[in-house]
N, C-alpha and C positions, 0 to 999 in steps of 0.2 A: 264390415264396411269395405268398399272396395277401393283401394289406394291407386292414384292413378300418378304416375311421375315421370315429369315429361323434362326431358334436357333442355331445352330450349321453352322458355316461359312466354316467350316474344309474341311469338304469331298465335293464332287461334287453333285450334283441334278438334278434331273428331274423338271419338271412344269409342273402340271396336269391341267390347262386350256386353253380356247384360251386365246389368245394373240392380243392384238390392232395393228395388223402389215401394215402398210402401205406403206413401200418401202424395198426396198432390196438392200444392201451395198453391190456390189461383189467386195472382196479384192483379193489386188493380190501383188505380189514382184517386178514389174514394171523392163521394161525393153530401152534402150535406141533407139531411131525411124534413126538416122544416125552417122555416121564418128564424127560429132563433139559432137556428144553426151556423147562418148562413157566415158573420163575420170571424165566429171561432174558426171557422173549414179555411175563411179563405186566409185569417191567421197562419196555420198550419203551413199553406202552401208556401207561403212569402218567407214562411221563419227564418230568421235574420236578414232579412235585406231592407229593412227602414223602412218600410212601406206606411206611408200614413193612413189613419185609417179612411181620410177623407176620399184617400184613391180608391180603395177597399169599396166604399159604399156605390163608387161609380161601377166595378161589375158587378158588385151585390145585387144591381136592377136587374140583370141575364138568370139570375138564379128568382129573388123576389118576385117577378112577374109568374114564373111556373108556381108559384107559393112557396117558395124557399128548398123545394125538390128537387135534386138533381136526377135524371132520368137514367142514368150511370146504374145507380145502384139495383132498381127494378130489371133491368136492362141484364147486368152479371148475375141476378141470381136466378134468370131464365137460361144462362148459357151453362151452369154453374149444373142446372137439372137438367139440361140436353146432354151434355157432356156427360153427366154421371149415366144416363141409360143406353149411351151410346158405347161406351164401356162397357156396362153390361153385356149389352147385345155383344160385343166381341169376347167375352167371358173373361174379362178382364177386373176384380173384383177391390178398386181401390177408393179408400173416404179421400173425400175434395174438402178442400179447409179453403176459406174467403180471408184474405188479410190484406187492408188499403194502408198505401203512404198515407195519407190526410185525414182520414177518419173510421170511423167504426166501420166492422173491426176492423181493429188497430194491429200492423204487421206480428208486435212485440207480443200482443195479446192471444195472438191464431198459433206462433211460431210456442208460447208455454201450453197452448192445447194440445196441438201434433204431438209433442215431448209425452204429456202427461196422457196421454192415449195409449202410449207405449211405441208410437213410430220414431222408427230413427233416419229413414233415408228418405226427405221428399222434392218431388220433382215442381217446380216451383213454372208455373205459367203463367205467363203474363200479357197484358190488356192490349200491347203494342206490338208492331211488326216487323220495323226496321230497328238498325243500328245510332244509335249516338248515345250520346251523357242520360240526357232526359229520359228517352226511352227503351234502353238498355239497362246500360252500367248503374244508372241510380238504384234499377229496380234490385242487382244483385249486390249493391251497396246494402238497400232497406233488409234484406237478408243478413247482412253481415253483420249490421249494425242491430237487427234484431237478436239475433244469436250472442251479441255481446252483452247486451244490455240484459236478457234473461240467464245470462251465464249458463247457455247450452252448449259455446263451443265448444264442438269437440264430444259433445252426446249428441247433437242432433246434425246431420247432413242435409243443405239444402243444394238444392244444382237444377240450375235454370234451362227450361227447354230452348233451343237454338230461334232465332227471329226465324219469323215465316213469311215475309212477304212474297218472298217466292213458290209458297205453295201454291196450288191449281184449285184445292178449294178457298182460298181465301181470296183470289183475284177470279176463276173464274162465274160468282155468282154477280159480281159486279159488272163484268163482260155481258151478261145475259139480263142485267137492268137499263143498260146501257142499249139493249136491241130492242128493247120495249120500248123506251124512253123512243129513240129514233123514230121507230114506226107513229107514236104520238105527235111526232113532230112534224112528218112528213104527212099524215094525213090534216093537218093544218097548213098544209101548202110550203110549206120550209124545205128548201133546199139542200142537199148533202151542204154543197157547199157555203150553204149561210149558215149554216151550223157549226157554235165554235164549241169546243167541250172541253173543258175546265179543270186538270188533276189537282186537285187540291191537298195538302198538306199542311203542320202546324208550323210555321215558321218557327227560327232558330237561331241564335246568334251567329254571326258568317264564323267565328272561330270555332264554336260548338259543330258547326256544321264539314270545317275541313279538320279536324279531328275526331272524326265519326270514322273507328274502323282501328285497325292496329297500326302503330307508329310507322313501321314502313311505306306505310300507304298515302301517310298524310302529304298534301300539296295546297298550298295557300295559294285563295283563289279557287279551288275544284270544286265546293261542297260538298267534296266528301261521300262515303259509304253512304251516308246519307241520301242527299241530292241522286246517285248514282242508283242505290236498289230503289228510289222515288220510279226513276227516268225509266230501269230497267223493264218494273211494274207494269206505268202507263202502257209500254213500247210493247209489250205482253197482252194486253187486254185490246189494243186496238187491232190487232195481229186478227182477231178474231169481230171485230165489231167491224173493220173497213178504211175505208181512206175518206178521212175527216180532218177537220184542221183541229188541233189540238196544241195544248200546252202545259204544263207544270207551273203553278202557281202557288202563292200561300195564303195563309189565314192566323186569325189568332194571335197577334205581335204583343209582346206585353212589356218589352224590355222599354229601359229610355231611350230616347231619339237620338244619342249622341252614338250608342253602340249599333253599329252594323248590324242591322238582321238580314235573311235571306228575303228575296224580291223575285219578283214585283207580286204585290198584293191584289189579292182576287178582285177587292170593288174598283180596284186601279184598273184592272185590265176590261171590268166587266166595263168600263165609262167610255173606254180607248175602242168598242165596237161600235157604235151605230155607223151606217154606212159601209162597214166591213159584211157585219151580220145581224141576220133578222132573231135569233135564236140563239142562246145559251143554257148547255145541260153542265151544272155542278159536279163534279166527283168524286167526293170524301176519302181519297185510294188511302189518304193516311192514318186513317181512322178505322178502329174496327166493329164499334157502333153509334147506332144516332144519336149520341151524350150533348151535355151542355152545348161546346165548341160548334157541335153539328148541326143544332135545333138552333141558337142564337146566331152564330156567326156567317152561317150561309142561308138558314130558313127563315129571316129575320133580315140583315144586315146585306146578306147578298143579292136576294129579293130582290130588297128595295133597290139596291144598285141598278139592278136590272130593267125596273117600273121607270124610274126615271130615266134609263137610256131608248125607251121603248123596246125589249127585247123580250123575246115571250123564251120563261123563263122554267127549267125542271132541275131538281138535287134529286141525285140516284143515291138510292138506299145505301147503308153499308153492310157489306158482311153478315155482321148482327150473327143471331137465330138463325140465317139459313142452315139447312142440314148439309148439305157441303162442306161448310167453314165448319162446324162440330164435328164433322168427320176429320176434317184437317188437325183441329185443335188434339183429337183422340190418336192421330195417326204419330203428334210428336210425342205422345207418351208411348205407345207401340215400339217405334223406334228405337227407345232406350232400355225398354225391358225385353226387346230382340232385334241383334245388329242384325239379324239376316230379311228385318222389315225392310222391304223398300222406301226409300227418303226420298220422297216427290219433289220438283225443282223443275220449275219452268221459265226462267225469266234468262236473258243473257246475260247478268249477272254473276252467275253462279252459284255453288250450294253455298251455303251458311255452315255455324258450325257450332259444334257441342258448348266449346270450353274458349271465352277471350282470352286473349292473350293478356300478357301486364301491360299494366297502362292503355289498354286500349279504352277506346271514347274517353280520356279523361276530363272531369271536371276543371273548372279554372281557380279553386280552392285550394283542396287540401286532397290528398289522395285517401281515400277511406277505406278501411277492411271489404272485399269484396266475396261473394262464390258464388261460383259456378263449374260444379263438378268437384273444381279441388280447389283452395283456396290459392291464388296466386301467388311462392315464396316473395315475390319482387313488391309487389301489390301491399302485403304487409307489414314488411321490411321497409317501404317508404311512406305506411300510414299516417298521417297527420302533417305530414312536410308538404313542401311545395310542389304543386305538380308539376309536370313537363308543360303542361298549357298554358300554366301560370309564370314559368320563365319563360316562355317563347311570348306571348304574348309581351312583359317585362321589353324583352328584348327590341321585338317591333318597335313596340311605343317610343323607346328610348333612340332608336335606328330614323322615325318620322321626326324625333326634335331635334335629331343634329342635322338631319334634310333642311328642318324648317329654319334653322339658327343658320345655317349654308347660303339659303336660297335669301334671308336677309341679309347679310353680310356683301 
């Protein structure tokens, strides 16, 4: 197993050798397979935060109406078979193992397979493309905490492929739906210029979002790694589609209304066009297939936004299955079984990187065992105490009620 020991734990890294890799963990956010599935799954998601189930039943209808499927799962185990022959074809001879946060299979269950197979080093991929809590760090969390919970630490190696949203197959197949979509528009009489185009993204709590990235980075108020490889993305894809008006938007909010999430909401912006524009094209940039979020929230809920504002209305594909983005997916496993692959990077944001640093994306909990590549000393050394998110956040809070106690006084 190759030991990697870095002086400084702080900022993120690269790894300049190969790598003993011998299977591949594709993670993913797992989705419920029928009708009775549907409140255990969304159990799972919520666990621990009070959720009642009365609220539970109110998205249960986003899943219920498909017959309690989520389209997630059929969805990864096309990418799951692309990817494996796409490997292949590069002579590249490695078993893909399937393991969800939320449901079957279950991370803890895929991670005693790999062991019991006889692999000890695998490269863990996952469903999402940018940086934060949610879709990052949790996922090299569910690694951690699976490796604890099967008592592998330490026989089994898992180490998380670098976010990709700055790869060229993963933004540019979306560039090239996006010149389809246009040409549809315009031969409906639609204007470059009445045409507004919508990057879309899953909203986030504004603290989760300026904590997105390594602690140096962080700036309240900025949104973060986050917001910034969002912005970087979009700014990438229109580079090659034209000069259109365009925006960064969200979707998906689930927090309560008193916590800050990121803004402004897509059916918010879609209502604030008529009179601007005759035409809106959706664009999933945050997503990297058509799953629940995509099908309900924009093919469903954004729609209609759209009907009622009278705006003639298209959602561009995501990523998915195209054989680009499976090239892409194939190229971060390349990568790490030879530094002398080239690591593709097109956004002005910059490259990505092998290995976060400590405490990067933290949680607003508790800080939990993580890896990626190498386990973080700092990372586990603060396991289970309070995170830095969780004092600075403390902090603010307490900082607004001597304002507010001031401003009475």
């Amino acid at each position: 197993m190759t030991t990697v020991d870095f002086s400084d734990t702080s900022m993120p890294r690269n790894i300049d050798e190969a790598e003993p890799i011998d299977a591949i963990l594709f993670a993913s956010f797992g989705g419920p397979e029928g009708q009775d599935d549907v409140i255990p799954f969304l159990k799972n998601v919520v666990h621990g935060r009070g959720i009642p189930d009365e609220r539970l039943e109110e998205v249960a209808v986003h899943y219920r109406s498909m017959g309690g499927k989520s389209p997630i799962n059929d969805q990864n185990k096309a990418m799951i078979a692309a990817l494996k022959d796409e490997l292949t074809r590069r002579g590249i001879d490695l078993p893909i193992y399937w393991g969800n946060r939320n449901w079957e299979p279950y991370m803890a269950d895929t991670v005693k397979q790999i062991h019991a197979d006889g692999h000890r080093t695998a490269l863990g991929i996952v469903t999402s493309a940018y940086s934060s809590y949610s879709s990052c760090r949790q996922y090299r969390e569910d690694f951690g905490i699976a490796l604890d919970a099967t008592g592998l630490e330490g026989e089994l190696d898992i180490r998380k492929a670098r976010v990709f949203f700055n790869h060229p197959g993963f933004l540019d197949p979306v560039a090239a739906h996006i010149r389809e979509a246009l040409e549809r528009f315009r031969a409906e009489g639609h204007k470059d210029e009445q045409i507004e185009i919508l990057f879309t993204t899953h909203s986030i709590p504004n603290t989760m979002a300026e904590t997105s990235g390594p602690r140096a980075t962080w700036e309240e108020g900025s949104g973060g790694w986050y917001e910034k490889q969002h912005i970087a993305a979009a700014e990438y894809v229109m580079e090659s589609v034209g000069n259109l008006p365009w925006q960064l938007v969200y979707q998906s909010r689930s927090g309560p209304e008193f916590i800050p999430w990121l803004e402004p909401d897509v059916n918010d912006v879609i209502a604030e066009l008529p009179g601007k524009r005759t035409a809106v094209m959706v664009v999933p940039i945050g997503f990297v297939t058509d799953h629940m979020e995509v099908v309900w929230d924009l093919d469903t809920e954004a729609k209609e936004s759209a009907e009622e504002a009278g705006l003639a209305f298209v959602r561009i594909p995501t990523a998915g299955e195209s054989p680009e983005f499976i090239a892409a997916l194939a190229d971060l496993v390349q990568e790490r079984l030879d530094p002398t692959f080239p690591r593709k990077c097109v956004t002005s944001f910059g490259p990505t990187f092998d290995v976060c640093g400590a405490g990067c994306c933290p949680n607003q909990r508790a800080i939990q065992p993580t890896t990626s590549a190498v386990d973080s000393d700092a990372d586990v050394a603060n396991a289970g105490e309070r995170s830095e998110l969780a004092v600075m956040i403390a902090e603010r809070k307490a900082q607004r009620e001597s304002q507010r106690q001031q401003a009475g006084e």
